[in-house]
LUMGUSE-135044 format. One line per 5 residues: their letters; for each residue x, y, z of N, C-alpha, C. Coordinates in steps of 0.02 Angstrom, whole numbers, m for minus. Layout:
REM residues N
a> X Y Z X Y Z X Y Z | ...
REM end
This chain:
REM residues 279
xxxxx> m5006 m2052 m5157 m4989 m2122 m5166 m5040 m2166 m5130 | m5060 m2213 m5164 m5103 m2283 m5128 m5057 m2337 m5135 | m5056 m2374 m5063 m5034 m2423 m5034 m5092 m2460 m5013 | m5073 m2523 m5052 m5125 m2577 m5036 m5084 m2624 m5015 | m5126 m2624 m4965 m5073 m2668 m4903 m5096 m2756 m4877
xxxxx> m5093 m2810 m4911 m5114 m2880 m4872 m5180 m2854 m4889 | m5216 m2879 m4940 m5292 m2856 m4939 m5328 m2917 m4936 | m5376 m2927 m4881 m5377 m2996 m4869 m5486 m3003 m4875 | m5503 m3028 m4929 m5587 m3014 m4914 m5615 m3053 m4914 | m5678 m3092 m4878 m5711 m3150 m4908 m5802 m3115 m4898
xxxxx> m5845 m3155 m4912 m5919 m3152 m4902 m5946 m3217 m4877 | m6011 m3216 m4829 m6023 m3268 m4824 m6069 m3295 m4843 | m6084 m3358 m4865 m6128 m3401 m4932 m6182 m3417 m4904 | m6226 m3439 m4927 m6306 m3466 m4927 m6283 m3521 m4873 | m6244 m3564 m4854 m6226 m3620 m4825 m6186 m3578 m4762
xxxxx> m6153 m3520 m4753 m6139 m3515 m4684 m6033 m3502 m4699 | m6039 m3561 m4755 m5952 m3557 m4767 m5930 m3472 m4790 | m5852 m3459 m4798 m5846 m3412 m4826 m5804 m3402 m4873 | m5815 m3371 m4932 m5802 m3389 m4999 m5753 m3340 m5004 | m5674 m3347 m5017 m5626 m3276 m5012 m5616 m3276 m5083
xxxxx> m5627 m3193 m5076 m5620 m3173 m5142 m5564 m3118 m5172 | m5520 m3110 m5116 m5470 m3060 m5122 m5410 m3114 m5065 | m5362 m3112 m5093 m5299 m3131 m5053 m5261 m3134 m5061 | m5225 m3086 m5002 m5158 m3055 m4996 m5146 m3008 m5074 | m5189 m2975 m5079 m5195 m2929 m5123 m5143 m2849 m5083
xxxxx> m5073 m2860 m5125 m5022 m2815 m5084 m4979 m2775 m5167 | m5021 m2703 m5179 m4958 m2662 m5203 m4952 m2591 m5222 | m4924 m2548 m5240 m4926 m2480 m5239 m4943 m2439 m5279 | m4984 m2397 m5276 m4993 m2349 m5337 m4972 m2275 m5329 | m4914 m2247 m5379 m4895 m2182 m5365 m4951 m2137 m5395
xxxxx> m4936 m2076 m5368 m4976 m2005 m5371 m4974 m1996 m5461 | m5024 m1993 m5482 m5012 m1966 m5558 m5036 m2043 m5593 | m5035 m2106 m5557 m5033 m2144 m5620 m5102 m2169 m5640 | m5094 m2197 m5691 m5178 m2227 m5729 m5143 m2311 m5740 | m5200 m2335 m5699 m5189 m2412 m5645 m5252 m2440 m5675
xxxxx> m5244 m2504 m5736 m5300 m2551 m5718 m5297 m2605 m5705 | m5351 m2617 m5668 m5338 m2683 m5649 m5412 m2733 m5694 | m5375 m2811 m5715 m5405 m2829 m5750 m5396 m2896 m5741 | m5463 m2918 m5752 m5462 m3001 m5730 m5516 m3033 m5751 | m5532 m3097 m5749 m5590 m3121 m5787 m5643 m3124 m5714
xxxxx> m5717 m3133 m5744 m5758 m3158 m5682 m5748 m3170 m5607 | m5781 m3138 m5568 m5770 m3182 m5502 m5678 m3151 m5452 | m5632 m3102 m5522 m5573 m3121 m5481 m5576 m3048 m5444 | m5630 m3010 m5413 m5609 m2979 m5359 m5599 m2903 m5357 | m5591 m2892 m5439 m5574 m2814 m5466 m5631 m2775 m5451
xxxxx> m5663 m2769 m5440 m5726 m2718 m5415 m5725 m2708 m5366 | m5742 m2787 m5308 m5723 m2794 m5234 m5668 m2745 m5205 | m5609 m2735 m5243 m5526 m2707 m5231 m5569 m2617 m5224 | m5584 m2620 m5277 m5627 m2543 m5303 m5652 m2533 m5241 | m5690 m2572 m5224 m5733 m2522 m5187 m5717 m2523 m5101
xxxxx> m5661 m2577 m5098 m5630 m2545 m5027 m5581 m2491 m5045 | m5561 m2477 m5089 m5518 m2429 m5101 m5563 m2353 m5102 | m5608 m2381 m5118 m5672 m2310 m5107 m5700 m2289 m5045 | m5690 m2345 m4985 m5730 m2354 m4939 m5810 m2376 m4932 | m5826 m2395 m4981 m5896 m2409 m4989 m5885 m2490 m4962
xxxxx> m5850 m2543 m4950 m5817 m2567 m4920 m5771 m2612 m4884 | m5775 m2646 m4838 m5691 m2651 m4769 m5672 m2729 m4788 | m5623 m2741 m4796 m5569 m2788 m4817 m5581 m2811 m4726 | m5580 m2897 m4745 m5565 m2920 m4674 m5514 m2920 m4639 | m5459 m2903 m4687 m5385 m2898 m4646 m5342 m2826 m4691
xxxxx> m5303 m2824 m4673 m5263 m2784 m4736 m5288 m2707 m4714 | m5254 m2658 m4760 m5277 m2598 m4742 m5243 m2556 m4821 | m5301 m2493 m4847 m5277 m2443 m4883 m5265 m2385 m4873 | m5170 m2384 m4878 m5172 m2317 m4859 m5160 m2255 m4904 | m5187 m2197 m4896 m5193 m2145 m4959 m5144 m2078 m4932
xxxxx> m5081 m2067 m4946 m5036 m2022 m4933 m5004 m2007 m4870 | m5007 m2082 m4834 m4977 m2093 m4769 m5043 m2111 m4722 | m5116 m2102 m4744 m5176 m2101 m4695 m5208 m2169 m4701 | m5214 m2221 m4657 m5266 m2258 m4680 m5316 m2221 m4689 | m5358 m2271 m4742 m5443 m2241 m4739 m5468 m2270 m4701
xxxxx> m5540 m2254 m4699 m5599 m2247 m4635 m5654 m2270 m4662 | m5658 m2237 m4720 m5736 m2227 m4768 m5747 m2187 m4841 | m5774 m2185 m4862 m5788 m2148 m4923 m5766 m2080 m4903 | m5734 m2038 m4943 m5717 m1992 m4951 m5719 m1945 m4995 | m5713 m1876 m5000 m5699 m1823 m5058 m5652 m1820 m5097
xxxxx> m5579 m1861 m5055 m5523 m1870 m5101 m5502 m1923 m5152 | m5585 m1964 m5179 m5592 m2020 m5194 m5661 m1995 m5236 | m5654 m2002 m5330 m5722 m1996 m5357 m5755 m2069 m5367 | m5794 m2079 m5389 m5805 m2141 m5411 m5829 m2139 m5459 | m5826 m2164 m5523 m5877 m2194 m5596 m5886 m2240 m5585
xxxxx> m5970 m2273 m5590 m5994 m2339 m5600 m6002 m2357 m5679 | m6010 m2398 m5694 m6025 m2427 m5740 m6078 m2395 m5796 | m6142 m2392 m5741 m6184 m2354 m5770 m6197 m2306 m5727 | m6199 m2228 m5762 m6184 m2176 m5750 m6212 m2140 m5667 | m6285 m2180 m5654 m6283 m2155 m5602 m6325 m2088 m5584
xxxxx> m6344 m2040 m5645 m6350 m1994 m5651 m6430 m1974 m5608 | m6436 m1909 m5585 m6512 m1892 m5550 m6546 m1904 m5627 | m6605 m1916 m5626 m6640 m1911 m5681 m6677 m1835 m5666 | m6708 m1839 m5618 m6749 m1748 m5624 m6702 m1701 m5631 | m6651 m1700 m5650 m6576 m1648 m5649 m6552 m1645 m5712
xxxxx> m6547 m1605 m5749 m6511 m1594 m5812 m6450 m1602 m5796 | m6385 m1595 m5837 m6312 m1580 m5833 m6294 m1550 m5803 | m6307 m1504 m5798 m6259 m1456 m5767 m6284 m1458 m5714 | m6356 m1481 m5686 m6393 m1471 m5607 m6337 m1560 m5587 | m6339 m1581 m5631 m6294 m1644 m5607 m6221 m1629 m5576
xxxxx> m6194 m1611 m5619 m6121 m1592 m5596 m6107 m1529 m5552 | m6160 m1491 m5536 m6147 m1456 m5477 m6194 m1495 m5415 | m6222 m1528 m5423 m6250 m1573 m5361 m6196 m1571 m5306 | m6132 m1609 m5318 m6103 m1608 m5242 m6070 m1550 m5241 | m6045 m1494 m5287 m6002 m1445 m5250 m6047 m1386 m5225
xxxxx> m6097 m1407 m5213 m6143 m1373 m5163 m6149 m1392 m5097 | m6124 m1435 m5076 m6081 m1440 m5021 m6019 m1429 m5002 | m5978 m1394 m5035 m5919 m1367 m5034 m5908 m1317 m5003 | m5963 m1269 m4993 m5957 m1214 m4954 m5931 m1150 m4999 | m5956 m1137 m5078 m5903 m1111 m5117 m5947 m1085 m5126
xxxxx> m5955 m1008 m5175 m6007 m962 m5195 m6036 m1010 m5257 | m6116 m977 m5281 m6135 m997 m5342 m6123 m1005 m5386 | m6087 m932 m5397 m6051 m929 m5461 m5974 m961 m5467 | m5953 m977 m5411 m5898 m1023 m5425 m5921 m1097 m5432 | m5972 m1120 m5421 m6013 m1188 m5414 m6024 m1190 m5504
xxxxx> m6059 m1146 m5521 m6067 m1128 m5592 m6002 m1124 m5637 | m5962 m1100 m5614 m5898 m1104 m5648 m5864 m1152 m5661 | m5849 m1182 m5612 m5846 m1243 m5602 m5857 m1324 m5651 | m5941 m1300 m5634 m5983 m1371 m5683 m5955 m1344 m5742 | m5969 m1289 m5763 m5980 m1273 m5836 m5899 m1304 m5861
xxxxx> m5830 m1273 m5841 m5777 m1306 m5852 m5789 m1358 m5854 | m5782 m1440 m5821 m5792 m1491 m5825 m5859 m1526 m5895 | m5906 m1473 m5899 m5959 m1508 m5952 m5925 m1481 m6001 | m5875 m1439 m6008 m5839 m1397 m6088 m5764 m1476 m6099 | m5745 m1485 m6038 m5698 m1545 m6046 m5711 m1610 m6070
xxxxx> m5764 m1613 m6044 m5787 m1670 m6103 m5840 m1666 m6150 | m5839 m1615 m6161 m5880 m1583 m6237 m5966 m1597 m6236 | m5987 m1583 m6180 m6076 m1566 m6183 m6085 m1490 m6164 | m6056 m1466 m6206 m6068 m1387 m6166 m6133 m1385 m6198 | m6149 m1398 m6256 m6222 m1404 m6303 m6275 m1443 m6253
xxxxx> m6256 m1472 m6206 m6310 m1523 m6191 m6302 m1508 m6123 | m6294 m1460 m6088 m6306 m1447 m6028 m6347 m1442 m5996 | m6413 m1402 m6034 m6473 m1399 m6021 m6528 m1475 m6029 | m6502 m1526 m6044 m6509 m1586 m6053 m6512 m1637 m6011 | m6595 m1683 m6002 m6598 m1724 m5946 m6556 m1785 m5948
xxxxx> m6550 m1824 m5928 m6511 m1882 m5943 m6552 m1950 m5977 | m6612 m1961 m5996 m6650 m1991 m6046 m6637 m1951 m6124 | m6609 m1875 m6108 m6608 m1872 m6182 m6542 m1871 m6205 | m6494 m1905 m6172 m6438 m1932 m6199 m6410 m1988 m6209 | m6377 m1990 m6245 m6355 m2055 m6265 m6304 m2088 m6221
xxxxx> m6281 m2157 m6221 m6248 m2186 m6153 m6176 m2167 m6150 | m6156 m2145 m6199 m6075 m2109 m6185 m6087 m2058 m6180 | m6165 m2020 m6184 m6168 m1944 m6153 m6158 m1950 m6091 | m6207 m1982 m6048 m6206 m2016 m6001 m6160 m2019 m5961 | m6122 m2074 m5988 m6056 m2076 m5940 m5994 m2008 m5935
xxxxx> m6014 m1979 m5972 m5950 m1906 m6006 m5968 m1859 m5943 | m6042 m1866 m5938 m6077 m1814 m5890 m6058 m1851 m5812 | m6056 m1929 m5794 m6030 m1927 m5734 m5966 m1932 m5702 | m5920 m1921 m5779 m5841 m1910 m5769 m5836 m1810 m5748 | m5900 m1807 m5767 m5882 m1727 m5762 m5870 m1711 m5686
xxxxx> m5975 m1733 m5690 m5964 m1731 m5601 m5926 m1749 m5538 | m5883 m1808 m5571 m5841 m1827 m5525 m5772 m1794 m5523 | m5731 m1756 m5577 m5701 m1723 m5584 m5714 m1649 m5577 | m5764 m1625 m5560 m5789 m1563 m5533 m5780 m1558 m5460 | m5780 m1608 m5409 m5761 m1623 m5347 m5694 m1608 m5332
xxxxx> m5632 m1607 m5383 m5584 m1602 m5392 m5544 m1663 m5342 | m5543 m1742 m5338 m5544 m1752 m5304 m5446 m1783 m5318 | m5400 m1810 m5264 m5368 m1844 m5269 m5356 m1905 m5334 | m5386 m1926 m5338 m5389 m2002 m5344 m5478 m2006 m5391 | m5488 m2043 m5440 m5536 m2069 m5475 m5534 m2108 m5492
xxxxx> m5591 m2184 m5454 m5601 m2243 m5443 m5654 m2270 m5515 | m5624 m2294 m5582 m5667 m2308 m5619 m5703 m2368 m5623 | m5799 m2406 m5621 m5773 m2473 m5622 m5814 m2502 m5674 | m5779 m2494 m5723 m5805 m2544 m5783 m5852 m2477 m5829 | m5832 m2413 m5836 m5857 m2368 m5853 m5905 m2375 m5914
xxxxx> m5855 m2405 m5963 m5861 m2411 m6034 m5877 m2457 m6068 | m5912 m2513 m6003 m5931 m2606 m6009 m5980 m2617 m6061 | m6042 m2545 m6041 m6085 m2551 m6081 m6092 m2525 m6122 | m6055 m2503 m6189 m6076 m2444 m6235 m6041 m2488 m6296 | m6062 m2460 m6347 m6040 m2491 m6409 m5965 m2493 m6422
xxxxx> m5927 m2512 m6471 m5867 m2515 m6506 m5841 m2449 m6534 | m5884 m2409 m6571 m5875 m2343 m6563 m5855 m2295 m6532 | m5915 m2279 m6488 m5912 m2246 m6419 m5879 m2260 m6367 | m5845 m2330 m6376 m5815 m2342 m6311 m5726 m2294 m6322 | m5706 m2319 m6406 m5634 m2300 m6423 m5654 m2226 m6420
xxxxx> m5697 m2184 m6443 m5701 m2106 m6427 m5684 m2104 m6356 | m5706 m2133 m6320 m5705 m2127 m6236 m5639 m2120 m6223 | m5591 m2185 m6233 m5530 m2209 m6228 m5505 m2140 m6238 | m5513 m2100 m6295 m5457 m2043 m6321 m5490 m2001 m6272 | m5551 m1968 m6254 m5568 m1924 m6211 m5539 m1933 m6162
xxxxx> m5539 m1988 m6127 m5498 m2014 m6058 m5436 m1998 m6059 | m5406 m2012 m6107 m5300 m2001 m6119 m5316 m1949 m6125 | m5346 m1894 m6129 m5334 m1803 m6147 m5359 m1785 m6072 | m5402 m1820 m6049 m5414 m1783 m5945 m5368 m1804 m5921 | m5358 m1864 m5912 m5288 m1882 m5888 m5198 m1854 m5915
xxxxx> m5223 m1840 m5960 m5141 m1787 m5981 m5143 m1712 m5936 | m5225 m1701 m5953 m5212 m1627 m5919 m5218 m1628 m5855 | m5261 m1668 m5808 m5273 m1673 m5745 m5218 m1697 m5709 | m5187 m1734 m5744 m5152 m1817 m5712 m5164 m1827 m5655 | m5226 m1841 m5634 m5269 m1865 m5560 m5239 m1935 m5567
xxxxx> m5226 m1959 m5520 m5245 m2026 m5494 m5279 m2072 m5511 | m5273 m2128 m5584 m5347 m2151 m5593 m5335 m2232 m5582 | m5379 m2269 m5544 m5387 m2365 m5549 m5440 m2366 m5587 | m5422 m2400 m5611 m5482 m2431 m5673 m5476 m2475 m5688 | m5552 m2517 m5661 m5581 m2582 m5666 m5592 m2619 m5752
xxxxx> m5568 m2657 m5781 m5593 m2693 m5849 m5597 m2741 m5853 | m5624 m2788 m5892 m5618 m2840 m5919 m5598 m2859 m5983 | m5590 m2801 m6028 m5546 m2788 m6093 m5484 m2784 m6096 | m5457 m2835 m6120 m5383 m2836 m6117 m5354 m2771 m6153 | m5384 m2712 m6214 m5378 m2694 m6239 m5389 m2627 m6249
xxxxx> m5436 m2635 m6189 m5448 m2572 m6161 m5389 m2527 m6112 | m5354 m2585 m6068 m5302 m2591 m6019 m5256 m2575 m6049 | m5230 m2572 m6109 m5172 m2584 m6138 m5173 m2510 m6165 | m5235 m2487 m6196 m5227 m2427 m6239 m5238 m2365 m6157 | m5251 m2372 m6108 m5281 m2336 m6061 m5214 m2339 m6024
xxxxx> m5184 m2373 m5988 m5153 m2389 m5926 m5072 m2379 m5928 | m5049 m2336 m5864 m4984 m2359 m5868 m4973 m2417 m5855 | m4996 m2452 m5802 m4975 m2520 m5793 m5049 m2555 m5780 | m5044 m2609 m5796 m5091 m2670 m5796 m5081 m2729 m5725 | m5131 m2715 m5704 m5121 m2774 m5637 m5185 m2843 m5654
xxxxx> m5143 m2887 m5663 m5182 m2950 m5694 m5214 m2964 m5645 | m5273 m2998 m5616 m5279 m3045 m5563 m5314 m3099 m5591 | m5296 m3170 m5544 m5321 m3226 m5564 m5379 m3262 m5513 | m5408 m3303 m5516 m5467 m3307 m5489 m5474 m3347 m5448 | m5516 m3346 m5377 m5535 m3422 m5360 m5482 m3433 m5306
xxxxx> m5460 m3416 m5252 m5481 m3326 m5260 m5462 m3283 m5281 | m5462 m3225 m5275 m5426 m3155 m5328 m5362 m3146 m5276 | m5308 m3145 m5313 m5236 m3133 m5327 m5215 m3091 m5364 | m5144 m3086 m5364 m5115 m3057 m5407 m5076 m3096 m5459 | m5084 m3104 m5531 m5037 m3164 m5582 m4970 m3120 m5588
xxxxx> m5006 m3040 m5620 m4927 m3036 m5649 m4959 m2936 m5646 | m4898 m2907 m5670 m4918 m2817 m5670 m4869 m2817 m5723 | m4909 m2780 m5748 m4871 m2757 m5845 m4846 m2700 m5841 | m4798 m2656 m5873 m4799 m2588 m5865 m4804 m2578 m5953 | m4840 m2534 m5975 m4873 m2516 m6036 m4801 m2435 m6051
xxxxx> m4768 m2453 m6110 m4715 m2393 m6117 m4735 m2389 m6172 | m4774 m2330 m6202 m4799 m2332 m6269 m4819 m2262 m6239 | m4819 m2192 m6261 m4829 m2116 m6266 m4904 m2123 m6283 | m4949 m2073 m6256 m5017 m2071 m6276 m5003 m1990 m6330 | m5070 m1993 m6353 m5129 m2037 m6373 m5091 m2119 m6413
xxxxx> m5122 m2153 m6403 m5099 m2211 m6412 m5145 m2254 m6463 | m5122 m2295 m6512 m5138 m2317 m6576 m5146 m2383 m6561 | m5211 m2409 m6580 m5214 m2505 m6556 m5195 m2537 m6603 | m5159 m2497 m6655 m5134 m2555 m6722 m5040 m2552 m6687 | m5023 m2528 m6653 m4961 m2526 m6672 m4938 m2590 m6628
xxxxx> m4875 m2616 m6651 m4855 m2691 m6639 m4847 m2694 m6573 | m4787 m2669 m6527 m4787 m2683 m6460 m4842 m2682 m6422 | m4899 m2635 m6430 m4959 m2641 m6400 m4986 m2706 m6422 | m4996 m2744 m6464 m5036 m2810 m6502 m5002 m2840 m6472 | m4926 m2846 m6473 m4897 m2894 m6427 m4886 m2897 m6350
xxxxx> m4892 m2838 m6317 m4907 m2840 m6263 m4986 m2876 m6248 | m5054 m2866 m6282 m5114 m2883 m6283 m5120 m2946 m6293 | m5064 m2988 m6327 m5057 m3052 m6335 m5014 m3091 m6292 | m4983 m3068 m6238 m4953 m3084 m6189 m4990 m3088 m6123 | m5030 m3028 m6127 m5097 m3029 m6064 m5131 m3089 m6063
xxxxx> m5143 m3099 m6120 m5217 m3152 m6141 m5174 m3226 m6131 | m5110 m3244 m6144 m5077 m3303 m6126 m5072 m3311 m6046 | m5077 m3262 m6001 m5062 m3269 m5941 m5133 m3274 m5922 | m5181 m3261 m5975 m5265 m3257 m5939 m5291 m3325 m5958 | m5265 m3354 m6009 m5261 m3435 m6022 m5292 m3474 m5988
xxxxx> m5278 m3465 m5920 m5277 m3508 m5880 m5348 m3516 m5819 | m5327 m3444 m5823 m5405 m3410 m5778 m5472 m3427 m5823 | m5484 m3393 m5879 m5528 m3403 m5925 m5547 m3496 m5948 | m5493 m3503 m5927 m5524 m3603 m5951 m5551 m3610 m5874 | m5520 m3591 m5812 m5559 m3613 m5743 m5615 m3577 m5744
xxxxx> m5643 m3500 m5762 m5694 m3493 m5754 m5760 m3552 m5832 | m5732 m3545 m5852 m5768 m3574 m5924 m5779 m3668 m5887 | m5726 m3698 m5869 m5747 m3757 m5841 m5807 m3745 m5769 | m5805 m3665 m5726 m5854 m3673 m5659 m5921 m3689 m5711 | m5910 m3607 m5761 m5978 m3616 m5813 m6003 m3689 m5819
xxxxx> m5978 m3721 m5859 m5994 m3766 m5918 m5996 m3844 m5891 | m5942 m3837 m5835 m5958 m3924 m5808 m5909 m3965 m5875 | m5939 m4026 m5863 m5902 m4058 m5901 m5913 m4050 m5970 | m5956 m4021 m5993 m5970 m4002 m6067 m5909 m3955 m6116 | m5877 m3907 m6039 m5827 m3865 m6084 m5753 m3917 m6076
xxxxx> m5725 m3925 m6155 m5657 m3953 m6136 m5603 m3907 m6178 | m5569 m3907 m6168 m5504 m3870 m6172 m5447 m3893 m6214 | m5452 m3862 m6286 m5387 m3884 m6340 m5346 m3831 m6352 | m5292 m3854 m6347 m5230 m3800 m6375 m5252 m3775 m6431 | m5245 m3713 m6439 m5258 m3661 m6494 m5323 m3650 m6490
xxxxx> m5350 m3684 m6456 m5451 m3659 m6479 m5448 m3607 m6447 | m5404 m3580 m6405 m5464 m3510 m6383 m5445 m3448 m6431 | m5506 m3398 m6454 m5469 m3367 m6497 m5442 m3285 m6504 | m5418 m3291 m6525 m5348 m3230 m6504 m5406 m3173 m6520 | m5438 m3153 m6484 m5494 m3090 m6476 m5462 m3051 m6397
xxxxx> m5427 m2992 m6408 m5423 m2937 m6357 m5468 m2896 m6311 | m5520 m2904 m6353 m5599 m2883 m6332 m5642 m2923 m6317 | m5616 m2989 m6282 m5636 m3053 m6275 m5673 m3022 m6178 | m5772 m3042 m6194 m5783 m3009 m6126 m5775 m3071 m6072 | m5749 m3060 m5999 m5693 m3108 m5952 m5754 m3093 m5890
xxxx> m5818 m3048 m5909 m5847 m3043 m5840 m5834 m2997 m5796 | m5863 m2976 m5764 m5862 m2915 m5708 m5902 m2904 m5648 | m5916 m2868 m5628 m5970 m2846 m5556 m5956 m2892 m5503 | m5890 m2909 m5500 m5886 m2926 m5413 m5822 m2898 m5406
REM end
């Protein structure tokens, strides 16, 4: 279980002031569940990520992971970035056994190991394969491996699937619901796709911006593998985006100044509408 407790963060600006970007960020995640959190620009969802990773420290507040605060980055904590991350002089499989060679485990269990994880998400063909000669959902497949080869607690996703096409991203989506059925690790996952959240997540934690809060937490009751045509999902996806209403016109007015103005019905009902990311 993660307990996020009063999460309180700011940074300080070119001018000296300090700009808070997390507050009173307070709530629980049980063992087993798949958690995203999703918000437009600026509201903090990455920031959350990566104290929850220890990479790092909330000015107030504290995360605790199965009764322990944390300290720092850990083994019981994977991480996916965005973009994959991968060694380039390392093929696949030299990738995904990279850290359990610090494990203290024989070769051939190191080998055993990778090879399971590159057969789970289907590059067993491309193992011998550098990471220029794959494509960007190879890419990312290969650093879900490695991070699930660690066997860790908990897997911190952030914005995995931000960059890859419309295609490759929904293949992803279904690859993801089949590790997570069989693993059922622990997963937070960072989006800015309302739609992504919806087909991925047991529950949805909105945040709003300026600073990052909490608006509202959805709980998603729909059985995986899960279908983006079917109605309660569209209407749940159209309920997100009314509560994001609001956020999306304040970031669009920081954008735009007085140029952007704001009419009922203009914004348009797009689920895959991109809200911004990387803070």
């Amino acid at each position: 279980m993660i307990e996020i407790k009063n999460i309180y963060k700011s940074f300080k600006q070119k001018d000296g002031s300090d700009l808070t970007v997390l507050n009173n960020i307070d709530f629980t995640i049980k063992e087993g569940e798949f958690i995203s959190l999703l918000g437009p620009s600026g509201c903090g969802k990455s920031t959350l990520l990566n104290i929850v990773s220890g990479l790092e420290e909330a000015n107030s507040g504290e995360i605790i992971i199965d009764g322990s605060p944390i300290k720092g980055p850990g083994s019981d904590r994977g991480v996916v970035f965005q973009e994959a991350a991968l060694f380039p002089w390392l093929n696949v499989l030299e990738n995904v056994k990279f850290g359990l060679k610090n494990k203290g485990i024989s070769e051939s269990e190191i080998n055993e190991t990778a090879l399971k994880y590159i057969k789970k998400v289907h590059l067993s063909k491309f193992k011998e394969s550098y990471p220029h000669q794959l494509s960007g959902g190879m890419r990312q497949r290969a650093a879900i491996a490695r991070a699930l080869a660690m066997n860790p607690k908990i897997l911190l996703m952030d914005e995995p699937f931000g960059a890859l096409d419309e295609q490759t991203r929904m293949m992803l989506h279904y690859e993801l619901q089949k590790i997570w059925l069989e693993t059922r690790k622990t997963i937070l996952f960072v989006t800015h796709n309302i739609r992504e959240a919806v087909q991925l997540s047991d529950r949805i934690v909105v945040f709003g911006t300026q600073p990052g809060r909490i608006k509202e937490i959805f709980e998603v009751k729909a059985a995986r593998p899960r279908s983006k045509n079917k109605g309660y999902l569209l209407e749940l996806e159209n309920r997100i985006l009314n509560v994001l209403k609001e956020e999306i016109e304040k970031v669009m007015k920081e954008e735009m100044g007085d140029e952007y103005h704001f009419e009922e019905g203009s914004l348009p009902w797009d689920p895959d509408r991109d809200m911004g990311s990387h803070i």
